[in-house]
C-alpha positions in Angstrom: 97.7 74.9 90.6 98.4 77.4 87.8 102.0 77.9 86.8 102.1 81.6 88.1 101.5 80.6 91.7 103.9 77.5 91.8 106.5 80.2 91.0 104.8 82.7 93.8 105.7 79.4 96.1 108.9 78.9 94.8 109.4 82.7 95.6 108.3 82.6 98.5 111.0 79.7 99.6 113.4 82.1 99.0 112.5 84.5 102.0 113.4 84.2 105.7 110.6 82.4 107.5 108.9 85.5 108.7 108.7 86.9 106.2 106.9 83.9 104.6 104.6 83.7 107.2 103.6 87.1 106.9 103.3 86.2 103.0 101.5 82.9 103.6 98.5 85.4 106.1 98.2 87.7 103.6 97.2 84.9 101.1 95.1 83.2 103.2 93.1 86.3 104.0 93.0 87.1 100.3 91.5 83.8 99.4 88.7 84.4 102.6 87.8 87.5 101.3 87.5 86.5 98.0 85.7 83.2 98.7 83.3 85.5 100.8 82.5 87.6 97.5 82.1 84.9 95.4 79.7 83.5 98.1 78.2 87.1 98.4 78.0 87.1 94.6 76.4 84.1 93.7 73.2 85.0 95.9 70.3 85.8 93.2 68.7 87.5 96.4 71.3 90.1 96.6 70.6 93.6 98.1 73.2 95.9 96.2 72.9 98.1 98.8 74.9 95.3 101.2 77.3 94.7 98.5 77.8 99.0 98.6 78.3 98.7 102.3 80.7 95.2 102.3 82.7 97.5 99.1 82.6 100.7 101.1 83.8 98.8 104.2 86.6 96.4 102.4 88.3 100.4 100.9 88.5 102.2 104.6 89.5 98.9 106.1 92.6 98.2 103.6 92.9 102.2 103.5 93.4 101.7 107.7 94.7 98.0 107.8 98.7 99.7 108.0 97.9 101.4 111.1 96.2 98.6 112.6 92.5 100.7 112.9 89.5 98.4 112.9 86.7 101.1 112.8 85.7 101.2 109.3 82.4 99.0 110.5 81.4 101.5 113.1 82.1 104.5 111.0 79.8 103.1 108.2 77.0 102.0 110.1 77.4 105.5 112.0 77.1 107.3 108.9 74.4 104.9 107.9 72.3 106.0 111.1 72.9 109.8 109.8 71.1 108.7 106.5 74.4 109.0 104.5 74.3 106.4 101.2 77.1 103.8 101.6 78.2 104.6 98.1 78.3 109.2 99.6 80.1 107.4 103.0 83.5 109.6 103.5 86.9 108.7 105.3 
């Protein structure tokens, strides 16, 4: 463990338990979603047009994630259907 995140931890002692839990979810869904990439990333099959559409998704569902709205997916693949480029896709 790097010396920057043992001091994140030690930090993070510091809060009230909820408040670490929220901290502790919000890591843990970091380090899916960048395990994901890297797993996305290291596929020498890649279709950059999925790796448009997963970028495209990821940007209207953190743009959304404060007001709890979970349609980014079926927005995209909407506009997708409309022959709108993932990369052209508006909020």
């Amino acid at each position: 463990m790097t010396n920057l995140l043992e001091q994140a931890f030690r930090e993070a002692q510091k809060l009230p338990d909820e408040l670490q839990d929220e901290v502790a979810r919000q890591l843990l869904k970091d380090i899916q979603s960048e395990l994901k990439w890297q797993e996305t990333l290291a596929d020498s099959k890649i279709d950059i047009s999925a790796i448009q559409y997963m970028a495209q998704a990821a940007i209207i569902e953190d743009d959304e994630s404060e007001f709890g709205v979970r349609s980014s997916e079926f927005r995209i693949r909407n506009s997708l259907r409309e022959g709108h480029s993932p990369t052209k896709f508006g909020t």
